[in-house]
Backbone bond lengths (Angstrom), bond angles and torsions (degrees), N, CA, C in turn:
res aa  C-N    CA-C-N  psi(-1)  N-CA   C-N-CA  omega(-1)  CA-C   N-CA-C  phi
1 X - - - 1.451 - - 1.531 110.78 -
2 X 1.554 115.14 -52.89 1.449 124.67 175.92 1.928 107.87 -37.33
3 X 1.715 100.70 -48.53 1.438 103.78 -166.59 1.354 105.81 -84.44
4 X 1.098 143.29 17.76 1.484 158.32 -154.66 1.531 96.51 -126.47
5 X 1.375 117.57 -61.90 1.530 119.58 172.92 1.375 110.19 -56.50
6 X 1.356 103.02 -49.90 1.882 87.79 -167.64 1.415 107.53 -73.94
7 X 1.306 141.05 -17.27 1.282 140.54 163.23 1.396 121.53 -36.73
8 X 1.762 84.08 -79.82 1.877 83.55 175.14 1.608 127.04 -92.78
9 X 1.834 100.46 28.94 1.248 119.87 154.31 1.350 99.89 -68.90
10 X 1.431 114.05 -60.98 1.795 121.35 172.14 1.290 152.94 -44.26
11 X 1.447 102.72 -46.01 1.481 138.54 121.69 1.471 113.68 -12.72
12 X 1.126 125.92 -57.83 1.708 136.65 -157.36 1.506 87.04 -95.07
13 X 1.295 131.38 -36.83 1.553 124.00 -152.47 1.143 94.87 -95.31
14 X 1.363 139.33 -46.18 1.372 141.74 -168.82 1.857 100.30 -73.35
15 X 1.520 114.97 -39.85 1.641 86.27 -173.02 1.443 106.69 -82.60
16 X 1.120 116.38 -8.21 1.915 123.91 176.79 1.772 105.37 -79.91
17 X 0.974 109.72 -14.82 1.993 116.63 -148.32 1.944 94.15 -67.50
18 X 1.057 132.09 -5.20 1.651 140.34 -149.71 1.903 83.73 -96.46
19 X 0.751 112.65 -64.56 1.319 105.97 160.36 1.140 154.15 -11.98
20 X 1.455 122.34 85.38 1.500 116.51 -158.80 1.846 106.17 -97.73
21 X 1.532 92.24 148.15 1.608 103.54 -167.16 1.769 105.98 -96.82
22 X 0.787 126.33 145.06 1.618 130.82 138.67 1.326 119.69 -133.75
23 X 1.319 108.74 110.69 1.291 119.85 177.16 1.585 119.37 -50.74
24 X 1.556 132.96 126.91 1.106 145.98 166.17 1.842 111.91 -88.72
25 X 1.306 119.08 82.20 1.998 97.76 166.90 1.521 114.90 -78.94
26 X 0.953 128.47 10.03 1.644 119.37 163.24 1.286 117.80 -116.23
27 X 1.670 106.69 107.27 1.708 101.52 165.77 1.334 136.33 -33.87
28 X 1.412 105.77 -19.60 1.919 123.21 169.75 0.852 98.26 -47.51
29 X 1.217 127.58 -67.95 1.457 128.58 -159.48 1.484 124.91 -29.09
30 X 0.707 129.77 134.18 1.808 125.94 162.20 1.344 103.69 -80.52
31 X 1.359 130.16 143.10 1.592 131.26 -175.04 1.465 93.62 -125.37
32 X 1.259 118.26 127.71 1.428 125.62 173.34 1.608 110.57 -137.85
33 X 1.493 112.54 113.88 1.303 115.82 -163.49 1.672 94.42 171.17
34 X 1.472 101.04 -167.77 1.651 113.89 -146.63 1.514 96.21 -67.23
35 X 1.393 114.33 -25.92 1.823 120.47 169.94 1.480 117.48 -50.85
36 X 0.968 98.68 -2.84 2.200 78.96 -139.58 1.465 84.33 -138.01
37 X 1.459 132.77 -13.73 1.833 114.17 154.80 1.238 139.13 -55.68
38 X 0.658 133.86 113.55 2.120 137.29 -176.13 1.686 101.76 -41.45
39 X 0.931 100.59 158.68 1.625 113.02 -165.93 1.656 109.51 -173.23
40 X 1.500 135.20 133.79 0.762 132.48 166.34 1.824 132.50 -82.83
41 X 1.008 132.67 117.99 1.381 143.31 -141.87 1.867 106.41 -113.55
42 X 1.153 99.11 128.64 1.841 102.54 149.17 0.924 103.72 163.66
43 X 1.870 93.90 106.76 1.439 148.49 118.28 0.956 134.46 -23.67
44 X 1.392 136.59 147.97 1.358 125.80 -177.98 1.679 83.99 -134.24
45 X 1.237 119.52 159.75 1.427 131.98 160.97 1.370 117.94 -37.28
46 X 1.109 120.43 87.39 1.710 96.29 -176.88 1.694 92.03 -145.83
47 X 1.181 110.77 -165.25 1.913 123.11 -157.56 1.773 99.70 -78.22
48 X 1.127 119.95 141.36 1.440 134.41 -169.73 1.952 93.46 -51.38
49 X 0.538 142.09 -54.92 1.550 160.91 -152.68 1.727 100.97 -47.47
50 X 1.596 104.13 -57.63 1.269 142.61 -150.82 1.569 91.00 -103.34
51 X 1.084 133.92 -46.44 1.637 122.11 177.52 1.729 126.75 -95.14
52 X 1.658 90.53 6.60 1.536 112.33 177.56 1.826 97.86 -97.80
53 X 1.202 114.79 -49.17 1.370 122.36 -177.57 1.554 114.96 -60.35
54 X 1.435 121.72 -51.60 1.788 111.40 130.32 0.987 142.20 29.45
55 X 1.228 81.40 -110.27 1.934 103.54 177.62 1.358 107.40 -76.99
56 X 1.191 130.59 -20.54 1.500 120.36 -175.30 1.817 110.39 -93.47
57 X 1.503 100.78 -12.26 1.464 99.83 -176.33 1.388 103.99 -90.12
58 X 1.686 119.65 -34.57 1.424 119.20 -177.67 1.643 123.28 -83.67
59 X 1.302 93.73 0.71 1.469 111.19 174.14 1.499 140.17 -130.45
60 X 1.299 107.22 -2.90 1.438 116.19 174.58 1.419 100.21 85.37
61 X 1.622 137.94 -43.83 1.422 133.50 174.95 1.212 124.39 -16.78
62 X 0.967 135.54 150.45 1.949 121.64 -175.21 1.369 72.88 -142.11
63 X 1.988 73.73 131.52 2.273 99.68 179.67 1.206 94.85 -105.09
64 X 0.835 138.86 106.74 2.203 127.86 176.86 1.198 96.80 -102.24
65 X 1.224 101.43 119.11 1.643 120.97 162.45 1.344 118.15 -145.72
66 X 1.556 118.44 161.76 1.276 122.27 175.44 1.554 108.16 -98.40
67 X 1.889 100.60 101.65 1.037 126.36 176.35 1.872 116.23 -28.30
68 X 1.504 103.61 -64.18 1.367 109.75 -177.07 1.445 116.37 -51.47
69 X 1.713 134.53 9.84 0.921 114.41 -140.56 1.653 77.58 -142.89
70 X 1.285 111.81 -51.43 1.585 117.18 -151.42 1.930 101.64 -108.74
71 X 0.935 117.37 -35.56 1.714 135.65 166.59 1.622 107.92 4.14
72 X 1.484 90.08 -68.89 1.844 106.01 -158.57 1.561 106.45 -86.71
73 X 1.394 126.67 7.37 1.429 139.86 -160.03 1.334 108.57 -98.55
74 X 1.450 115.63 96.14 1.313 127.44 -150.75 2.038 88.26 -74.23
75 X 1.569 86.69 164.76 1.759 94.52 -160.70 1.663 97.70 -134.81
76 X 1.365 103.80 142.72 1.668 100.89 164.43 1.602 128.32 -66.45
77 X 1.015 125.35 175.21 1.371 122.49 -178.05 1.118 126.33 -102.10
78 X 1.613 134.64 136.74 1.276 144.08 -156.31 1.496 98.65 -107.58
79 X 1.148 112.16 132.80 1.606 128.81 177.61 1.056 102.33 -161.58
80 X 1.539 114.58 135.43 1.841 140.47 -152.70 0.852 134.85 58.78
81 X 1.201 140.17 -147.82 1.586 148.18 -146.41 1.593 96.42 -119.37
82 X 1.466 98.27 116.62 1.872 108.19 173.54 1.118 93.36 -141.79
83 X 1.679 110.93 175.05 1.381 125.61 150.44 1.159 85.47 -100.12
84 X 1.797 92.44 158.25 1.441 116.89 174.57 1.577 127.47 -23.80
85 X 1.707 92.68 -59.47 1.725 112.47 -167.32 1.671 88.17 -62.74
86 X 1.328 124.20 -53.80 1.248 103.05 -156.24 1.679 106.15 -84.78
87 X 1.494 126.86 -3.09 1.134 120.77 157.44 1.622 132.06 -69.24
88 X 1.445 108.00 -22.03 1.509 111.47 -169.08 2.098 91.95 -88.06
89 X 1.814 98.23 -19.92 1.571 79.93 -165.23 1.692 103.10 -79.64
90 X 1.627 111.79 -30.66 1.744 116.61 172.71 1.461 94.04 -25.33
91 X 1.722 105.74 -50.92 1.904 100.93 -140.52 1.639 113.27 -91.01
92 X 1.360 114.26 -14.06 1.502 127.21 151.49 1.132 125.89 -71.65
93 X 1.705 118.96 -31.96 1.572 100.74 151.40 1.551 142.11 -24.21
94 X 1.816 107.32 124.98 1.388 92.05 -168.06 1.424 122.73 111.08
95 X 0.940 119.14 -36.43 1.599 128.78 -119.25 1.847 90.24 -135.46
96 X 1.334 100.22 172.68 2.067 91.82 174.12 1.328 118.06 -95.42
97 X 1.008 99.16 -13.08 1.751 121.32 178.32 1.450 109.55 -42.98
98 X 1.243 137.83 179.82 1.478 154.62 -170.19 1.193 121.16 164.70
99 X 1.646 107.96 131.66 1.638 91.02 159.46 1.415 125.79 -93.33
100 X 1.444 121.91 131.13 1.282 139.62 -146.94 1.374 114.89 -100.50
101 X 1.578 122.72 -19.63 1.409 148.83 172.28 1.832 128.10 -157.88
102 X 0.934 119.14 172.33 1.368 100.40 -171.66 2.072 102.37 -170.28
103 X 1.033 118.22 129.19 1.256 116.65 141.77 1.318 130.65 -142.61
104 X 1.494 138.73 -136.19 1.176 133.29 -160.50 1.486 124.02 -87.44
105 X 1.943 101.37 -15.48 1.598 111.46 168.27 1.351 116.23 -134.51
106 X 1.691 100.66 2.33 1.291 93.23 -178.71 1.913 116.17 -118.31
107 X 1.243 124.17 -162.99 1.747 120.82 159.47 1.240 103.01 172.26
108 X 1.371 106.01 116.34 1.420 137.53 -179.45 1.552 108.41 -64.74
109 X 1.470 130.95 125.00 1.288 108.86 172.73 1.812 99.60 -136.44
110 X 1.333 115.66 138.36 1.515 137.26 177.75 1.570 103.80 -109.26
């Protein structure tokens, strides 16, 4: 199971990996990048894994997470027009999940 997670932990990182990061530490900031374009959405409730792969495939966004951890963590459902960041946070609502870091192409989630 362990080697199953880190796979398509790998899996997820390599088709997201095109993605370049610059870290933002001040919420001031305005972030403008592959996160933060409007996009039309619908999601259905389904496992963090599967609604992270999503939004990060139809948008270039890179979701980094530790697969083994967050995967099976069922998610709310996305319907309409978001950017990414604020679509992955709709779908962690609820949920134990968080986003833990963030910049203009990327979002860390624990």
């Amino acid at each position: 199971m362990k080697t199953q997670s880190l796979i398509a932990a790998l899996i997820l990182a390599t088709a997201l990996s095109a993605c370049a990061t610059h870290d933002v530490h001040s919420p001031s900031v305005a972030l403008q990048g592959k996160c933060d374009q409007k996009f039309n959405y619908s999601i259905q409730s389904t496992r963090f894994d599967e609604t992270a792969q999503q939004i990060s495939h139809a948008t270039g966004c890179f979701i980094q997470t530790d697969l083994s951890k967050t995967a099976d963590i069922q998610t709310q459902p996305v319907q309409g027009e978001f950017s990414p960041r604020e679509a992955i946070q709709k779908a962690i609502t609820g949920t134990s999940l968080k986003i833990v870091q963030q910049s203009a192409n990327r979002i860390v989630i624990q």
